[in-house]
N, C-alpha and C positions, 0 to 999 in steps of 0.2 A: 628480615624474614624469620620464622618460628625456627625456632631449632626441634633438633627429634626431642629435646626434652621436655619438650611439654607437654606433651603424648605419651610418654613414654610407659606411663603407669595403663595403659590401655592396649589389651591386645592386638598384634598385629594384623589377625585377621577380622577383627571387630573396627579396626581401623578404615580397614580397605574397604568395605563392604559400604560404609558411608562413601563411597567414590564413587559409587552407580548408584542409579534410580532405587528407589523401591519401587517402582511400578513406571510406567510410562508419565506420571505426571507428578510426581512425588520424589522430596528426593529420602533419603535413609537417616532418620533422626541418629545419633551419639550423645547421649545424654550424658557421658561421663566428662566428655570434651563441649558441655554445653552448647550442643548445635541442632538443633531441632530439626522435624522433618519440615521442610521449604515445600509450598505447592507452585508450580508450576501455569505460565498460561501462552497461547500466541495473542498477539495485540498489538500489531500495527494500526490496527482504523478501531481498534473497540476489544472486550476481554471477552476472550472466549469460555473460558474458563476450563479444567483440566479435564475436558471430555468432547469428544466430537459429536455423539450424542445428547448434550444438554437441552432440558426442555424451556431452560429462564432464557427468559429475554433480555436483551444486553443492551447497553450505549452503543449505536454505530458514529463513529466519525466520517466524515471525509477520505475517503483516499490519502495515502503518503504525499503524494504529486498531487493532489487540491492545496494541502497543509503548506508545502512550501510555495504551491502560485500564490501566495499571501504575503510572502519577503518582510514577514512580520514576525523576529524573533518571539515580542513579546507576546501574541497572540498565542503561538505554536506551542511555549513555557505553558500558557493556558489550558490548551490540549492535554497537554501529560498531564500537567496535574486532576484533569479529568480523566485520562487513563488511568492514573493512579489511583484516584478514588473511587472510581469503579473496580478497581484490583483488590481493593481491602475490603470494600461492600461484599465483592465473591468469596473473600478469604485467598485471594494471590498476593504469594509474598514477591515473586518476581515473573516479572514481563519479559517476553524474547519480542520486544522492541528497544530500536529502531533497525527497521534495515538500510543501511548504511551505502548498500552497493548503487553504482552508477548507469544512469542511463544510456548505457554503450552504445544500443542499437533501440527504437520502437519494437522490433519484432520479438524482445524478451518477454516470456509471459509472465514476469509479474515484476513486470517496470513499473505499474500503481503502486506497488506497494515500497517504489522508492522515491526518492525526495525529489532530484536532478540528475542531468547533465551536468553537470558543473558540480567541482567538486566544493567549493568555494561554497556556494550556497546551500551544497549539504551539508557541509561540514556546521555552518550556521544555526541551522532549521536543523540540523540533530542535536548540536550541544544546548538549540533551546526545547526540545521535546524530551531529551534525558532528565534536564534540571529540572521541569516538569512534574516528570514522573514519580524521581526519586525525591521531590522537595513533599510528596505523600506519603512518604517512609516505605515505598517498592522500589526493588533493584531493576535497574531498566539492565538491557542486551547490546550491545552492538552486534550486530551480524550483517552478513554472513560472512567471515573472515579467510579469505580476502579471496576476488577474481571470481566472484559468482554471479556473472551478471547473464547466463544463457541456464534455462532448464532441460535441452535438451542432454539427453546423457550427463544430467549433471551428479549422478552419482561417482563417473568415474574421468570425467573429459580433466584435459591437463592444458590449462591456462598458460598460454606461454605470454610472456610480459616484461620487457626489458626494463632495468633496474629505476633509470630515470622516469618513465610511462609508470612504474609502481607506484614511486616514490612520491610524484607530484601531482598524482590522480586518484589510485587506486587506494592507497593507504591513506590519505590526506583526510577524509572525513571520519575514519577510525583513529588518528593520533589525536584531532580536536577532541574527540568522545574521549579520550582518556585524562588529554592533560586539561583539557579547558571543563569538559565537561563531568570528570568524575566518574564514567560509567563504572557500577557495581560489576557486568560481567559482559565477556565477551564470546560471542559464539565461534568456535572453527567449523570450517563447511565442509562440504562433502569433497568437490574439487580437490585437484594438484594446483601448484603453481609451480610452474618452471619444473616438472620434475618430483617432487615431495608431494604427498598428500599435506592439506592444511593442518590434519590435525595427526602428522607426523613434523610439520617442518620445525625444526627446533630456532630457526635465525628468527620466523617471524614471530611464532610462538614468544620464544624466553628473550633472542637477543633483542631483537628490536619491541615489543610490545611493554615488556619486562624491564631490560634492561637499557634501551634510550627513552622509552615514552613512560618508564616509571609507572608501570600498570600493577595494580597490588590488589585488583580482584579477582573474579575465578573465571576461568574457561572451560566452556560448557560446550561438548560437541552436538552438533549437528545431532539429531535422533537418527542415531546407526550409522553414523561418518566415523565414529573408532570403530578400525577394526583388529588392531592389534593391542599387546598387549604392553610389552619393554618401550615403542617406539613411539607410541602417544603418550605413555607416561613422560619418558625423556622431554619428549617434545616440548610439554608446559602443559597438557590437557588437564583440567582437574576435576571436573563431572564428566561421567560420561552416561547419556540418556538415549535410549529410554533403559528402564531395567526391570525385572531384578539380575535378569541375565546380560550379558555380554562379554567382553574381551577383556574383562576386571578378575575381581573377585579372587577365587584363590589361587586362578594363574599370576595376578599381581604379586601376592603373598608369595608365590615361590619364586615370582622373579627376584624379589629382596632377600629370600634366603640361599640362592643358590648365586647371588651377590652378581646379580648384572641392574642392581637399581641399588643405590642408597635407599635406607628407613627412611631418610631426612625427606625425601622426596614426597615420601607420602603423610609427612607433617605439613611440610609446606603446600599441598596440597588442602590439607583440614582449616590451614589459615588460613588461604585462600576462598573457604567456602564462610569462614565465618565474617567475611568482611561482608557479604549478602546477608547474611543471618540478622546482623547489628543494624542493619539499613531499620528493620520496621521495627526494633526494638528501640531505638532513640529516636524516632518520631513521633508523634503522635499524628493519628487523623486525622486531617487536615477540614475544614469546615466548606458546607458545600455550597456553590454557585446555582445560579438558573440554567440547569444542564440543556434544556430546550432549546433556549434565548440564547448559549454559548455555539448549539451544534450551528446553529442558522445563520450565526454572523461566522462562524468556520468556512459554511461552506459559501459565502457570500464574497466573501473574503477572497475566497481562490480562485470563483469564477471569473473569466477573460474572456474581455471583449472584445473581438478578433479585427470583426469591419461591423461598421455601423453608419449610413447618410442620413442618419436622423428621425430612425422610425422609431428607435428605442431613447429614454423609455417611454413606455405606451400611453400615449394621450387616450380619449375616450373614443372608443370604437361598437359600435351599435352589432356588429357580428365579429365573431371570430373563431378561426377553424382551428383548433388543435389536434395536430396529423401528427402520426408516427406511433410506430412501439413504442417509443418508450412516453406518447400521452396515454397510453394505456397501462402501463408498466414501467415505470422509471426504475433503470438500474442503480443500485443502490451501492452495491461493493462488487469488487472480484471475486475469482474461484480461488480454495486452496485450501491449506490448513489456518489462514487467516479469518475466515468464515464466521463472521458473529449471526445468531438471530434478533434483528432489529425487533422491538416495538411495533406494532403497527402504525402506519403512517398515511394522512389522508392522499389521496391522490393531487395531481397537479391542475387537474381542471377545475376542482374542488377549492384549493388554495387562490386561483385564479380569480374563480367567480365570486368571492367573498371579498376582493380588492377592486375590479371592477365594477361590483354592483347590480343591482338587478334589472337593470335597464342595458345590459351587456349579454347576448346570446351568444352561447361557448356551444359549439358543435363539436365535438370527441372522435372520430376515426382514427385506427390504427393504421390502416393503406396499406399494411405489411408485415407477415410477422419474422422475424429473425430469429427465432427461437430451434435448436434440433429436435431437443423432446418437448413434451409438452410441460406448460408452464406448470408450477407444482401447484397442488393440490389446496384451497383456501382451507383453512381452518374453519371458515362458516359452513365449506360441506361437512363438514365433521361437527356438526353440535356437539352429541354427545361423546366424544373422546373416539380413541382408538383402543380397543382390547388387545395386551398382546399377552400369550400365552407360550409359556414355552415347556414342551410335551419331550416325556423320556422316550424313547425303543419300544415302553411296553406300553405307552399310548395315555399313562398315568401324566400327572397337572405336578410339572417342578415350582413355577414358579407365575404370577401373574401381575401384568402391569396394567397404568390405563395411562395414557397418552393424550397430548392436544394436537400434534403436529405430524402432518401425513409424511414426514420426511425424517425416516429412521433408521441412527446408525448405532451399530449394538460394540461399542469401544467401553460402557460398563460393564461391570462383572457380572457373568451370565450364568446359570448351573453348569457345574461340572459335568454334569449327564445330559444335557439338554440334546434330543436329537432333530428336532425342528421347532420354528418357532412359529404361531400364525398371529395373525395382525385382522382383526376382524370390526367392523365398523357399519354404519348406516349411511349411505352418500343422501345428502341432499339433494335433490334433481329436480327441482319442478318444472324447468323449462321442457316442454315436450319435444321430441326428437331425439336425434342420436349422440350420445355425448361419447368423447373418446376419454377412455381412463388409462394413463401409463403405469406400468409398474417398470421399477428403476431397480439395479441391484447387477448381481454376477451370484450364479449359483443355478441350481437347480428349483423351479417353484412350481405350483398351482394354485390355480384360482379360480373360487367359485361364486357365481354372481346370481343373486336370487337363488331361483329353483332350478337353476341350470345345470349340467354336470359341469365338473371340473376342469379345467384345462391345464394342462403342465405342459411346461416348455423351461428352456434352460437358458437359462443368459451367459455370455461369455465373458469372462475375466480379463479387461485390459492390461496388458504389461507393459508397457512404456517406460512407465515411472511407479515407485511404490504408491504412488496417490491416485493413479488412473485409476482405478477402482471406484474411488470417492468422488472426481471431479469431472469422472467423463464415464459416465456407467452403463451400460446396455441398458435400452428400453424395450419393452414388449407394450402393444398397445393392443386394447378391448376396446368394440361396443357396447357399450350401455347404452338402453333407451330409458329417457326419462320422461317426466310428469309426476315423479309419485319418487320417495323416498325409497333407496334401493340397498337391500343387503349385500356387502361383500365380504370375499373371507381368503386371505392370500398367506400360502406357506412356504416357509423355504424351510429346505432341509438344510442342519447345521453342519458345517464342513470346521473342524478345532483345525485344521491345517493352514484354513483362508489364512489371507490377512485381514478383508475387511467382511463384516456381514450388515448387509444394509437394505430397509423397505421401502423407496422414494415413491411415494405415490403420484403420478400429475392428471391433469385434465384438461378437457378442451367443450364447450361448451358448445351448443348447436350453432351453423353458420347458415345462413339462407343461403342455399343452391342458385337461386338467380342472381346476385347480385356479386359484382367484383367487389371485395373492400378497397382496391387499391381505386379502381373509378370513384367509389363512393367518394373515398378521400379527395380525389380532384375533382368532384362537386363541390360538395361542402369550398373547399378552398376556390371555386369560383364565386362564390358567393357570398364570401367575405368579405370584410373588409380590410383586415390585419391575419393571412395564414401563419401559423408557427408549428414547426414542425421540428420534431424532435426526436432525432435519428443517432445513431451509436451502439455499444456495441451488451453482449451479460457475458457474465462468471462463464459461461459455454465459449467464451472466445478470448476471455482475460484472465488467467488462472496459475496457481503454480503448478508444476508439473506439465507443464506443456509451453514450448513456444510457439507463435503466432505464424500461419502461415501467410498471411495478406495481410495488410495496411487500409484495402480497400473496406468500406462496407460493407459489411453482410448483406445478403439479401439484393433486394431491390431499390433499397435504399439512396441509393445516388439519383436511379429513376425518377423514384417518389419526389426527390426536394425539384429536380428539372421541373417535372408536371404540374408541381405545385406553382411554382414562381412562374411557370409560364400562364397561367391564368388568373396569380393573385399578384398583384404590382408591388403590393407590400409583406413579401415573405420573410420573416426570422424563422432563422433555425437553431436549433439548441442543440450540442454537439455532446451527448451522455456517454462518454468510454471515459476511459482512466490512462491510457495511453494513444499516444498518435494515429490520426487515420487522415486519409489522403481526403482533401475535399476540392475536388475537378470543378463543383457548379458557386466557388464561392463568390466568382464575380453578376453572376445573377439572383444574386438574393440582395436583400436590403439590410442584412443586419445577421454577423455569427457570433452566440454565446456559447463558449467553453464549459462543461457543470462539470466537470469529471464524474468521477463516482462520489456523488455527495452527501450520502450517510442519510442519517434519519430525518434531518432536518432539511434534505435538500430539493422536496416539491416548494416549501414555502418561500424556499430561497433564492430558487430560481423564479417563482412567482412574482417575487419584490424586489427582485433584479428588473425582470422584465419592465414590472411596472413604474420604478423607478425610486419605492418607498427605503429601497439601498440600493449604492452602487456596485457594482462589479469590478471587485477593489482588486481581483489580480494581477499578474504579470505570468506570462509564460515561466515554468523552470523547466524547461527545454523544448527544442525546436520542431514545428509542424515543419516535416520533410513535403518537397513540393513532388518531388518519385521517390520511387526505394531504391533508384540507380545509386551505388557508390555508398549505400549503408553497409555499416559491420555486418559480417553472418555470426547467425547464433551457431550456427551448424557444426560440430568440430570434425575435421580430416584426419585420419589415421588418430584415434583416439586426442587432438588437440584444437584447439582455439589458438590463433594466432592473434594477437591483440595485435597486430602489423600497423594497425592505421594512427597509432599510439594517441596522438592527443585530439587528428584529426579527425572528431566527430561530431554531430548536434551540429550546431551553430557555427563548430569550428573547420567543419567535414568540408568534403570533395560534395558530396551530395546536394543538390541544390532545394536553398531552404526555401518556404513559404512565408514560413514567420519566425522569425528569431528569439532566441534565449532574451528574454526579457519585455516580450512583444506585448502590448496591453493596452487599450484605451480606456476609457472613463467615461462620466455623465456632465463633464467639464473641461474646459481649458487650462494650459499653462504655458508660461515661460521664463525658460531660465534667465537671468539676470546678468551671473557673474559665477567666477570660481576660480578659489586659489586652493594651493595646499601648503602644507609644511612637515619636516618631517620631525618624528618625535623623540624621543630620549628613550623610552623603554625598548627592550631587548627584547628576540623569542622564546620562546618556551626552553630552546634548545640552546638560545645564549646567542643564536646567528641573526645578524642584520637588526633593522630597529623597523620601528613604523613609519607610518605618517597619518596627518591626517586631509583630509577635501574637506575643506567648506563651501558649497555652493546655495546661489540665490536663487530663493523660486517665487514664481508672483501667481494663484489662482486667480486668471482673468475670465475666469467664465460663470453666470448666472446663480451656481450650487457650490455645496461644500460639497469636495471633491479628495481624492488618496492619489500623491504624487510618490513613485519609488525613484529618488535620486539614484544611478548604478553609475558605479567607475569601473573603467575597464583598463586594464595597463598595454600599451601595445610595445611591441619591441621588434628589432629587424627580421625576426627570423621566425616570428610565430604569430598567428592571428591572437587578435587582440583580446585578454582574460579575463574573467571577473575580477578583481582585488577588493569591492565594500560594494557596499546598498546599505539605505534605510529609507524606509518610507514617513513621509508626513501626509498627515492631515489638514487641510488649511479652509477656512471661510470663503465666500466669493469676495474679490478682489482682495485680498490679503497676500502678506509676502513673509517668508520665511529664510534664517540663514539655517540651512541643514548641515549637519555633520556626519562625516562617514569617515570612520574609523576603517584605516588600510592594515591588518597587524602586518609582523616583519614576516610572517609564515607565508604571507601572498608576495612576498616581494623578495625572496628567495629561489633559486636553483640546484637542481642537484646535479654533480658531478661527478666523474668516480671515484674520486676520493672524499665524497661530503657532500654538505650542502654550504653553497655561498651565496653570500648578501648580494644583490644585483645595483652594481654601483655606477655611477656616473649622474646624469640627469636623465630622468623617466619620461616619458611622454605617457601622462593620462588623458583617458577621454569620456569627459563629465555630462552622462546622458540619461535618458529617461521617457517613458510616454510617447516612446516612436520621431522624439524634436531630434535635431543632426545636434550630436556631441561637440563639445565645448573641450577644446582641447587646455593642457595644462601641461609643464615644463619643469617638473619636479625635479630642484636643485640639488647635490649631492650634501652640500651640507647645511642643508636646514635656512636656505633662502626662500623666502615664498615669492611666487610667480604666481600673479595675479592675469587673469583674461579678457577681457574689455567687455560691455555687455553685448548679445548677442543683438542681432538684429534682423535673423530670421523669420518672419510672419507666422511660421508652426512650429516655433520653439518655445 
């Protein structure tokens, strides 16, 4: 660790002031202590870049929870280092990915934006998304440290979580990120655990992060999770964002002079920041990949094939009805401060009809929209840009923009005098009749349309969360009549007190009065030959800053897929959420495809899933609940969250599953053969227990090349059975493979109260995969291998 002397020739309050932001996305150059100012980005699915306003367009990936239904460390390494290259393309020297936390409950709102259930497999699929990252010369994040897995009240809710339940769940895919994976920095959350704020608690912070897990980069709090000033320094916090202001600065400085903080603290602090700093200074650039070609086998990759009797994939079909929201609108990502602006991306019917061919008639109905506001605003209504303008008290021009994107948030630097701003524009309208135009925002505004007078009306400020603002914003909705190209002109008055100021524009195009879309849709799908319908959920119902109040579908949506299957004998449906949703009509369909939230590349990819040009190489990483009976609440009671159910959840819960942690078919057959293990010589990270390893036999007996995930599970007397390894192979038709899966000693470990112990005796593993009955194995205590006979099940 630095001593104060290396610092020392540098003022103490020139010191400290490099420990907060320079601004919300920046951090405070020190050029004397060689540390430059760091920009800042969020970037879990894609690089947003240091502004929530940005008007470039970005790489989206996949959802969190797509990237691990892939159980593909090296694929997911792939990912980051496309994160990361998109990071240095923006100028971001570090990413606040990955999030780390666990899928406790579905009704988290933004469980997409985590890996699993199972800590085992996050722990996996993050130490491969970090190496990634920073194998591009950007410091990746672990967050959110630790027990943040509800956004309800999650500024202040206190995690209660018994030591063992921490220790082999909750912290387990934050110790792989530091010792196996290197993470440059870690984030403390907003939450308590047990009592402490995160980014007060000194055990997790220094003793355990620090001083068992050998952690030597910096910890970066949550934006506005310090709130003090002596108690998060203590704790181990070493950025605290956003800034220039906070709970730093020269109350730090007098905490060290009035001597309730060692100097030293605030050197080790500067060292801590400069182990980020070095990441992009001793890499270079990394050379780039076909980022297209990478998003599409991403999301190709994660999609899970739930039930299928052999409609997919899709031989040649002379009609076919593509129903649902999301054939008209496929959800892309979640809500939150995660939020990239994708590329523009062809639609799904589009990608369809260009695999199918032109001898294949693709009918388009949505049946139903599930949208609260209306959908945002296309950029083709806007040719010519957005004008925005922003006007002082005395009615004089401070400052003027021009815009592509009707969905506008003012988080850059705005005039200091500015007293309103207007957003003024041409709508394109030629369709005749009444078109709905939203404006989105919180404040005070008018709006004038054509030669109309003005109207003002006020939107009201969500408080929930500091993101309700952005993520759930009051709409106002107007008539427009179209045919003709139509002037608009909307102003809000500037409030310097908000938090956020924003213009979201949306729109709704004219609807025939006679006609039901949802009948329409079960027309069309009687008259097909192959219905697909494609239901799930947007950012309005998966977001952060809010948990989820239903599991069910929005809307009408459950209806819709009945009515369809009930007249089309060959219905698939395509399942577009990012987390878990109840599906009541699964046994009346012919076929369910999982797409989570699939990024830029995921109409194509669900298109060639379908069709069969790739297969649907996932595996669930956590469980479709078959009720919400006996799930964890996000909810907390008298300001806490009881983690009570401690390890029993997902897969492993009271609640009864649908499909299980690891659920997944394919476009082929297999069976397993045979499988021994042995256990191995190397130690854990921490010196406790050793490994082993499974080798098990797989045979592709069916028609195609096909993606087998070998999984071991350890089962023991007193607990449902755990992940301990996966890997997935590749194999030819008829071909056979010996697979290896690597057990480390960290899966084959327990904590205690006084420690962690190696779990000794003989182990009962169970060597399964692709839904065949697991192959049991007898793992000897000292490194005898027990071999299983071959199977002889008919769906193994």
């Amino acid at each position: 660790m630095t001593t104060t002397g290396t610092f020392s020739h540098i003022p103490l309050a020139r010191r400290a002031t490099a420990l907060t932001g320079a601004d919300g996305w920046r951090t405070a150059a020190l050029d004397a202590a060689g540390l430059p100012a760091l920009a800042l980005s969020d970037g879990p699915s894609g690089v947003r870049g240091g502004s929530f306003g940005t008007e470039a367009d970005g790489t989206l990936l996949p959802n969190a929870t797509a990237l691990a239904a892939s159980w593909d460390e090296s694929l997911v390494a792939r990912a980051g280092m496309l994160l990361g290259r998109e990071a240095r393309r923006a100028g971001i020297d570090w990413l606040l990915a990955p999030v780390l936390n666990l899928h406790r409950t579905p009704f988290g709102g933004r469980h997409f934006e985590c890996f699993s259930e199972d800590p085992h497999l996050t722990s996996e699929i993050g130490v491969a998304i970090i190496r990634g990252i920073q194998s591009a010369g950007v410091s990746a994040t672990a967050k959110h440290f630790v027990g943040n897995e509800s956004e309800t009240g999650r500024l202040e809710y206190d995690a209660r979580i018994d030591e063992r339940t921490l220790r082999e769940l909750y912290l387990a895919p934050f110790e792989a990120a530091v010792r196996r994976g290197g993470v440059d920095a870690v984030m403390a959350a907003y939450n308590s655990v047990n009592g402490t704020r995160a980014t007060e608690d000194r055990r997790l912070l220094t003793d355990i992060l620090r001083g068992e897990w050998g952690f030597r980069g910096a910890v970066v709090s949550d934006w506005g999770a310090a709130r003090t000033t002596t108690a998060t320094a203590e704790a181990g916090v070493d950025l605290v964002m956003p800034g220039p202001d906070g709970p730093w600065g020269d109350a730090l400085v007098d905490a060290v002079r009035d001597g309730l903080l060692p100097e030293r603290v605030i050197d080790e602090k500067l060292a801590a920041l400069t182990t980020v700093a070095r990441r992009r200074e001793a890499i270079p650039a990394p050379s780039d990949e076909d980022a297209d070609e990478l998003l599409v086998t991403l999301a190709a990759e994660g999609m899970v094939l739930l039930e299928n009797d052999g409609v997919l994939p899709l031989a040649h079909a002379d009609r076919i009805a593509l129903i649902g929201p999301g054939a008209t609108d496929l959800t892309l990502q979640g809500g939150g401060s995660a939020r990239v602006r994708p590329v523009p991306t062809r639609p799904l019917g589009s990608e369809l009809a260009d695999l199918l061919g032109p001898s294949t008639s693709i009918v388009v109905e949505p049946g139903t929209s599930i949208r609260r506001t209306l959908a945002p605003l296309a950029d083709a209504r806007v040719p010519g840009g957005l004008r925005v303008t922003f006007e002082r008290a005395d009615g004089t021009v401070a400052e003027v923009r021009t815009l592509r994107h009707g969905d506008i948030v003012f988080d850059d630097a705005v005039p200091s005098d500015a007293a309103l701003v207007r957003v003024s524009t041409r709508l394109h309208l030629p369709e005749p009749g009444v078109h709905q135009l939203g404006i989105r925002g919180n404040g005070r505004f008018s709006a004038r349309i054509a030669d109309a007078p003005a109207e003002t009306f006020t939107l009201p400020v969500p408080d929930r969360d500091p993101l309700s603002p952005l993520v759930e914003p009051a709409e106002h909705r107007v008539a427009v009549h179209g045919g003709a190209d139509v002037d608009i002109d909307v102003t809000l008055l500037w409030d310097p007190a908000a938090e956020w100021h924003l213009v979201d524009l949306g729109h709704a195009a004219p609807a025939p009065e006679d006609d039901d879309p949802f009948d329409r849709a079960v027309r069309a799908a009687a008259g097909a030959d192959v219905a697909i319908v494609v239901v799930g959920t947007t950012a309005e119902h998966e977001s952060e800053g809010f948990d989820r109040d239903s599991l069910s579908l929005p809307g009408r949506q459950d209806d819709l897929v009945r009515a369809v299957s009930a007249v089309c004998a060959r219905t698939v449906v395509v399942v577009n959420a990012g987390s878990p949703v109840l599906l009541p009509w699964w046994d009346q369909v012919s076929a369910v495809l999982w797409a989570w939230f699939p990024g830029q590349g995921g109409a194509r990819a669900i298109a060639e899933c379908l069709r069969g040009v790739r297969e649907p190489g996932g595996r669930l990483p956590t469980a479709i609940p078959r009720t919400i009976d006996g799930l964890p609440s996000v909810r907390p009671i008298d300001g806490m969250i009881q983690y009570a159910e401690r390890e029993r959840f997902g897969t492993r819960g009271p609640a009864a599953v649908h499909y299980p942690l690891g659920h997944g078919l394919g476009y082929t057959a297999w069976r397993a053969l045979a499988a021994s293990a042995r256990r191995d010589e190397s130690a854990g990270d921490d010196g406790v227990g050793v490994g082993a390893t499974v080798e098990a036999i797989v045979r592709n007996t069916g028609a195609r090349t096909g993606k087998h995930v070998v999984q071991v599970f350890l089962e023991t007397a007193d607990e449902a059975p755990r992940l301990v390894g996966f890997a997935p192979v590749v194999l030819p038709p008829c071909a056979e493979a010996t697979v290896s899966v690597p057990l480390r000693p960290e899966a084959l470990r327990r904590w205690h109260h006084d420690g962690w112990r190696a779990l000794t005796g003989p182990l009962r593993l169970l060597v399964g995969g692709h839904g065949a009955p697991p192959l049991p194995i007898d793992l000897a205590p000292a490194g005898i291998q027990t071999a299983v006979p071959p199977s002889t099940d008919p769906s193994a």
